[in-house]
N, C-alpha and C positions, 0 to 999 in steps of 0.2 A: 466826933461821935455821930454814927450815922445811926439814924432813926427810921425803921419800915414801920410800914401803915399795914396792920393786918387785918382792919375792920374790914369785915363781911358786907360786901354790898348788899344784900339782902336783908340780913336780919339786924346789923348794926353789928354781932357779935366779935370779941376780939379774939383770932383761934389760929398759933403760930403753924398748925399745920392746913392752913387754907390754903387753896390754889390757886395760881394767878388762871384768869378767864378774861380774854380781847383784853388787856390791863386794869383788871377789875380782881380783888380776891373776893371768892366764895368757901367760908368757911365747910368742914367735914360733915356740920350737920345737916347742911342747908345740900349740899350735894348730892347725900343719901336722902332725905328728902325729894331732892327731883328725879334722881334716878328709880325712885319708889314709887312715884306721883303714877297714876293710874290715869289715863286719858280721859276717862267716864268719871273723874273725880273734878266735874268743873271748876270750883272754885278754885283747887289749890294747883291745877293743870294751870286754867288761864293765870294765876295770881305769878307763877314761877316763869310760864311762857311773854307776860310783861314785863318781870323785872331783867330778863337776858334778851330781850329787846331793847329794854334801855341802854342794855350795856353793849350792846351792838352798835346801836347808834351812836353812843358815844366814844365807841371806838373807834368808827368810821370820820367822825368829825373832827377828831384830832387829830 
């Protein structure tokens, strides 16, 4: 039996239609969310532009 991990790196949420990102999934909400995120909206611009940082780097380190 093989078992996928569909947790959202983001929100923790589990959502079979998330997309794989540098090998990370990001569920549908969290996407529409940053495609929505407004640059002059700092908190949730910097909050989304850290956590695809993270997952950059730890794409690159593995």
């Amino acid at each position: 039996m093989i078992v996928v991990d569909y947790n959202c790196k983001i929100c923790g949420g589990n959502d079979k239609d998330s997309i794989d990102f540098l090998g990370s999934k990001i569920c549908k909400s969290c996407v529409n969310k940053i495609s929505s995120t407004d640059v002059y909206d700092t908190i949730n611009y910097e909050y989304y532009k850290a956590n695809i940082k993270k997952m950059w780097l730890d794409y690159i380190a593995n």
